[in-house]
N, C-alpha and C positions, 0 to 999 in steps of 0.2 A: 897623774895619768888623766886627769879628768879633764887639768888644765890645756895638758896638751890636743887632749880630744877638741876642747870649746877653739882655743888658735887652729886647729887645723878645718873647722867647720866655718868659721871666720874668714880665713882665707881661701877656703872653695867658691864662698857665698862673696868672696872680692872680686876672687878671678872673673867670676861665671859675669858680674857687674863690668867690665874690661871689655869694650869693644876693639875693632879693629875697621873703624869705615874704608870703601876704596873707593874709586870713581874710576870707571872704563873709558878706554877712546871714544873720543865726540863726543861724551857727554860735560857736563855741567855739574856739581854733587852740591845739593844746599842742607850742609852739613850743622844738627840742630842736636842739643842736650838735653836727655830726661833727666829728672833726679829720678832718684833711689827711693824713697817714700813719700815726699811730699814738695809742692812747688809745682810751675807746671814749665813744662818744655819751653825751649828758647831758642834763637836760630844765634849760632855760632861764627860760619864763615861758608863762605862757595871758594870750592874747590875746580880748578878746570881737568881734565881728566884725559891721561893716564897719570891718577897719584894718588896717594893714601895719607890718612893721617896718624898713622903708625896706633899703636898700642895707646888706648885712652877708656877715659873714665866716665861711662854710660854716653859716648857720641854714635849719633845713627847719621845716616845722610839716605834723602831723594833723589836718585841720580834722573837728571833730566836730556833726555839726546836733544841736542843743539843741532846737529845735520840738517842740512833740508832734504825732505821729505814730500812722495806726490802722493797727495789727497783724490780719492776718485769718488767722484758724486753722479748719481744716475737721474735724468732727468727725463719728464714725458711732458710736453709742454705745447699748449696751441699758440700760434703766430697769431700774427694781426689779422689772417685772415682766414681764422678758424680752422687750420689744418695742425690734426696732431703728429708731431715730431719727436722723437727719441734720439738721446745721446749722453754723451757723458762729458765730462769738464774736466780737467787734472790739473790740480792746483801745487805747484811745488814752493812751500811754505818751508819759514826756519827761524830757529829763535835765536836773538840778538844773544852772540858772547856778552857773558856777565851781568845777565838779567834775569840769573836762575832765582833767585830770592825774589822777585815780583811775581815770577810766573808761580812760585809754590805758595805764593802768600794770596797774590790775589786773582789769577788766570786760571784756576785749578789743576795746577802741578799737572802728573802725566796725561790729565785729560783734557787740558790747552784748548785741542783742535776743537772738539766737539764741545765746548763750553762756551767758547768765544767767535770761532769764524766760519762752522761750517750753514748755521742758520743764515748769517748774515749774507756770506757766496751764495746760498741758492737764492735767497732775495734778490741781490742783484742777477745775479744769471735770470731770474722769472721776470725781471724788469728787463731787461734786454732782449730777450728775445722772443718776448709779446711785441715788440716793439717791429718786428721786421716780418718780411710774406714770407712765405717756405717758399717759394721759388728762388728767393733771393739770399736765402740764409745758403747755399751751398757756395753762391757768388762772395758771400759777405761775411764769411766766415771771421776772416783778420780782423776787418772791423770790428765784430761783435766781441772777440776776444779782447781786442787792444781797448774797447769800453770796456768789460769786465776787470782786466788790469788795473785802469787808472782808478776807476771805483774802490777795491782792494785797497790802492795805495793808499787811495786820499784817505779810508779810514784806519788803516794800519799805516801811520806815518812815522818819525824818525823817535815822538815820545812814546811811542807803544815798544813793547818786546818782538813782534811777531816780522818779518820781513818776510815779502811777495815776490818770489825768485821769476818764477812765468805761469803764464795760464794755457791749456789748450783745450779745445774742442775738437773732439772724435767719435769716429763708431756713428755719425748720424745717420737714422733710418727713418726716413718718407714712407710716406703713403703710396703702393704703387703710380696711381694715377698724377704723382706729383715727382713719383721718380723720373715718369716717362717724358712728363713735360720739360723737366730741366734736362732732361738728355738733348730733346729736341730744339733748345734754345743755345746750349752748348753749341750743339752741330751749325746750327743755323751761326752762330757769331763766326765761326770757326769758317764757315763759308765766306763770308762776307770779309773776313781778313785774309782769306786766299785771292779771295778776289782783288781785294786792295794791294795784296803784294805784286799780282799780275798787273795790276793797273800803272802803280810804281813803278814795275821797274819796264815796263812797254815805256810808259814816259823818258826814261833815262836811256833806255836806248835811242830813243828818237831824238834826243839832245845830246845825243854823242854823236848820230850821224849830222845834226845840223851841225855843231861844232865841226865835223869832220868837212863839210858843206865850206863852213864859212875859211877853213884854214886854204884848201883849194883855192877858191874866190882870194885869197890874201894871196897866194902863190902865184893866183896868176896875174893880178895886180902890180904885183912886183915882177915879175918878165916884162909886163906890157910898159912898165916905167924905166926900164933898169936896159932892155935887151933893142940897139940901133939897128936900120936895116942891113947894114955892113956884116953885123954879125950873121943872121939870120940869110943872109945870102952864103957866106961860108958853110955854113951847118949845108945848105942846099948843096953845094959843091963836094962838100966830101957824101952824101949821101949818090951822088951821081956817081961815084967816083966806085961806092961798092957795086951799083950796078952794073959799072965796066964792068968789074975785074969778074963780078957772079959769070957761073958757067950757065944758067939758064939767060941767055939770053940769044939773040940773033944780032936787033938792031936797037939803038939807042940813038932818038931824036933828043936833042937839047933844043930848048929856046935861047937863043940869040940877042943880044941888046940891040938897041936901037942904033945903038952907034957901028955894030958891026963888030964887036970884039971879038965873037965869037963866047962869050961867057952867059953862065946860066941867068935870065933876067929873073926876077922870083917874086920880087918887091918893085911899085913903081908909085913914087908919091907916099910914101909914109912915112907918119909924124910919130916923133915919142911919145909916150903920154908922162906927165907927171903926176904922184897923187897930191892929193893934196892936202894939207894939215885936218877939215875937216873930212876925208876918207879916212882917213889914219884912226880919227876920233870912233866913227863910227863903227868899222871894224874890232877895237877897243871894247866898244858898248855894250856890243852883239856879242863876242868871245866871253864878256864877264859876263852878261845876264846868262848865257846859256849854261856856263858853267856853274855859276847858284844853283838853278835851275835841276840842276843834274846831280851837284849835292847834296840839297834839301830830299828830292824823291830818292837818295841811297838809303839816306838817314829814315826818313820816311819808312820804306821800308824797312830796315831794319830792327826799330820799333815794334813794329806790327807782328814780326816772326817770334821777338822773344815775347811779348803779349802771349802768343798764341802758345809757345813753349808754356810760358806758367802759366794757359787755363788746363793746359792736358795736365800737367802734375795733380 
């Protein structure tokens, strides 16, 4: 009886030794061995997770979330030109698959963020944005982020665990008097590109009419080269011809040829003209410059309007 008692207190005191570790979605498990009285702990294997390592014998695990993850950092900070400014940063950070045993060994396991990068982010954040006026930090936002960034990279680079998914900056609150002034510098750009689109496209219209100008001038160039006085005396005949037949009339004088035909004289002594290879040329000249002209100020403008869409956003 007593034997049986000591085997059954033996293998309570087994079981109870009998883990069962698991590792959850998106994380990592840096799966480590206690002995039972003496010896010290040891790291085993990482697991990626959703999975277990079934029924074992004293194994624990660290499950570490791999996800990336946004960090929000609050900042009060004066510019270069001693105005205080408020905002926040949002850094979305994430640990490299399969680096869970460096990060519990020498990044401080679930405390990562706060042991390794969130001092070093506000450092650079406090170095960058002493760096710029508050007037110009609402213009220059991007910039200031996309320095923040590469900073991040270059010290979490490809040998670290840690990966710099993006950075932003929001929520910034000015000093009244420094609200009112970037309003007014807003508005005022904002003018000055209305104006430049009025300017544009006034321009492009006035080179559409000269282009419209110079097609004429080509049109009539080519009658004056192309159209004999024989023709242009027929045109004159059938136009006489509707004024017979119109009911508003009484009496219709015709002029008379010299010779007495009795036919409409219309023309006396006119010569064709021909152009000539260097009119050709220059019509040529004038039609390409205007048309540049007229596509540079579309384009032009066009610029300007989406400019002025991404200052309102």
């Amino acid at each position: 009886m007593k034997y049986k008692l000591i085997i059954g207190v033996v293998f309570l005191a087994a079981m109870g030794a009998c883990t069962h570790p698991s590792v959850p979605e998106g994380h990592e498990g840096y799966i480590y061995h206690i002995p039972l009285i003496w010896g010290k702990a040891e790291y085993r294997e990482t697991l990626r997770g959703p999975s277990s390592t079934g029924i074992a014998w004293r194994l624990y695990t660290k499950n570490i979330d791999i996800r990336p993850r946004s960090y929000k950092e609050d900042f009060n900070l004066l510019t270069s030109d001693n105005l205080s400014v408020e905002f926040e940063v949002n850094t979305r950070v994430a640990i490299r698959a399969g680096t869970v045993k460096e990060i519990v060994e020498i990044w401080g396991a679930e405390n990562w963020y706060d042991s390794n990068i969130r001092e070093p982010l506000r450092t650079i954040v406090r170095r960058e944005i002493t760096a710029v006026r508050a007037l110009d930090l609402q213009l220059k936002t991007e910039e200031v982020k996309i320095g923040i960034r590469n900073q991040l990279e270059s010290l979490y680079d490809k040998n670290t665990p840690i990966t710099i998914h993006s950075v932003d900056i929001g929520n910034i609150r000015f000093p009244k008097e420094v609200t009112a002034a970037i309003e007014r510098k807003i508005a005022k750009q904002q003018e000055l590109e209305r104006q430049e689109f009025v300017l544009a496209k006034t321009h492009k219209e006035a080179a559409i009419r000269v282009l419209e100008a110079l097609k004429v001038a080509k049109q009539q160039r080519i009658i004056r080269s192309t159209l004999d006085p024989l023709y242009v005396q027929r045109l004159a005949v059938q136009v006489y011809r509707l004024l017979a037949s119109s009911d508003n009339k009484t009496v219709v004088v015709l002029p008379n040829s010299s010779k007495g035909t009795g036919m409409p004289r219309v023309l006396s002594g006119s010569k064709r003209k021909i152009i000539t290879a260097s009119d050709r040329k220059l019509l040529r000249d004038m039609e390409k410059r205007y048309m540049n002209f007229a596509d540079k100020t579309s384009q032009k403008s066009k610029t300007k309007s989406t400019r002025t869409k991404n200052l309102k956003k």
